[in-house]
Kinemage of the C-alpha trace (Angstrom):
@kinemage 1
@onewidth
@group {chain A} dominant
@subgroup {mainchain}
@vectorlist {calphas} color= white
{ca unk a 1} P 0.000 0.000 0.000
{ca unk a 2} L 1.443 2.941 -0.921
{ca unk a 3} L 1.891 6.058 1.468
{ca unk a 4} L 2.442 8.569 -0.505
{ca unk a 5} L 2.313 9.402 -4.348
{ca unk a 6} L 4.057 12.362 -6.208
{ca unk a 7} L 3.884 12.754 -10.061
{ca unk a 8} L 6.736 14.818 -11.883
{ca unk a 9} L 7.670 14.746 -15.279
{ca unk a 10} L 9.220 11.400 -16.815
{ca unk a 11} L 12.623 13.257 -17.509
{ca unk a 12} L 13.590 14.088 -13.582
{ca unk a 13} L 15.684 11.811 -11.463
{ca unk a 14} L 14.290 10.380 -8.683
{ca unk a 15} L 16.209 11.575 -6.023
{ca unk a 16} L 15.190 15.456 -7.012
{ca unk a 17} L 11.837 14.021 -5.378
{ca unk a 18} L 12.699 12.316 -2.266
{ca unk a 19} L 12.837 14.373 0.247
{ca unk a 20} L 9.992 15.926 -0.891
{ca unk a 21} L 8.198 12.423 -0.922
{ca unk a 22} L 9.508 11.570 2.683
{ca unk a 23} L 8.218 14.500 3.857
{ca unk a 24} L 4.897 14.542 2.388
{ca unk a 25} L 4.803 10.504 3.916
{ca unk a 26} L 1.909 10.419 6.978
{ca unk a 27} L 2.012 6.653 8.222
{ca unk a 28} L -1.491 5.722 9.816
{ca unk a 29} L -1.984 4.305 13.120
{ca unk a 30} L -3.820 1.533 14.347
{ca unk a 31} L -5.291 3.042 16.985
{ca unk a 32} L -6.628 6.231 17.558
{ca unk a 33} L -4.405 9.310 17.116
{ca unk a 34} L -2.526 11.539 14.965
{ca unk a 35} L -0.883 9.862 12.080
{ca unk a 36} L 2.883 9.404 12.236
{ca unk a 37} L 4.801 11.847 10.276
{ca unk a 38} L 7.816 9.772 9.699
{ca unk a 39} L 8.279 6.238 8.552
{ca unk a 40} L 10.614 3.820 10.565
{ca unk a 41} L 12.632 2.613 7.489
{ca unk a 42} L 13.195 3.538 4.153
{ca unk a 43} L 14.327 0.968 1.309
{ca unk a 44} L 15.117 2.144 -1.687
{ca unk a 45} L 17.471 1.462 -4.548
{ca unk a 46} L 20.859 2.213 -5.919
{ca unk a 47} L 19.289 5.678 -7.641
{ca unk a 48} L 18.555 7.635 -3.905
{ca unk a 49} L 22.572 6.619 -2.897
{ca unk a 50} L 23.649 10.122 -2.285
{ca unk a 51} L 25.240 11.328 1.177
{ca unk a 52} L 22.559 14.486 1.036
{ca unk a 53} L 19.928 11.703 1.118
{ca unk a 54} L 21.462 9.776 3.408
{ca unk a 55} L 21.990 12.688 5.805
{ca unk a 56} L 18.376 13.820 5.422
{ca unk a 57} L 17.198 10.402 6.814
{ca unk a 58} L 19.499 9.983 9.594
{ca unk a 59} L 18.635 13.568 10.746
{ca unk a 60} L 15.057 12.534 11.011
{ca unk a 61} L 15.707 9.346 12.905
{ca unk a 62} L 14.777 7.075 10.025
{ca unk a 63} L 16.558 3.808 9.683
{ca unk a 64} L 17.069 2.940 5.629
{ca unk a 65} L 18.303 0.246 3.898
{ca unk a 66} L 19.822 1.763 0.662
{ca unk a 67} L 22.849 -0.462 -1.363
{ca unk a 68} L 25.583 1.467 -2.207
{ca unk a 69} L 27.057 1.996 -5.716
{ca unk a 70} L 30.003 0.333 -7.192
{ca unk a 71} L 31.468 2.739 -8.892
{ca unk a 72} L 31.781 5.050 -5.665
{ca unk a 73} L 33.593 2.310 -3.905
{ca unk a 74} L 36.085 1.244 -7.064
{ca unk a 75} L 39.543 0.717 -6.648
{ca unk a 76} L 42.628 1.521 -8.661
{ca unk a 77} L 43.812 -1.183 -11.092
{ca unk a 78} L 46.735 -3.190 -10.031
{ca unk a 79} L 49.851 -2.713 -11.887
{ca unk a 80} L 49.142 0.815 -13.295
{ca unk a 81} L 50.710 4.262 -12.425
{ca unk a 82} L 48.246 6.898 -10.896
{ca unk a 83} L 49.660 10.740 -11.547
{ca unk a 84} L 47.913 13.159 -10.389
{ca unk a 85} L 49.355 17.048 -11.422
């Protein structure tokens, strides 16, 4: 079920609209009160890996499962000279 649905144009990255999404979220309760305005976990996919992101959802206390990309964490080959000038 989703929580929370935002529409923006087909050319946009995703993570342009996240914070905007996770802000807009309101989780319902089972019992009577207010609804929550912050989920307890976020999952999401390679695309929201950014450390503005990440920083955004820590502030707020939310725990998130997000993989990391490879290319962020790559190495340098073995056996060739790095120069940097």
């Amino acid at each position: 079920m989703p929580l929370t649905i935002r529409l923006s144009s087909g050319n946009r990255d995703d993570i342009s609209e996240a914070i905007p999404t996770i802000e807009a979220t309101k989780v319902p309760r089972v019992d009577k009160g207010a609804a929550k305005t912050r989920p307890i976990r976020v999952v999401a996919d390679k695309g929201y890996d950014s450390k503005k992101f990440r920083y955004y959802i820590a502030s707020r206390g939310i725990k998130h499962t997000i993989p990391k990309r490879t290319y962020k964490e790559s190495k340098p080959k073995v056996g060739r000279l790095n120069v940097f000038l």
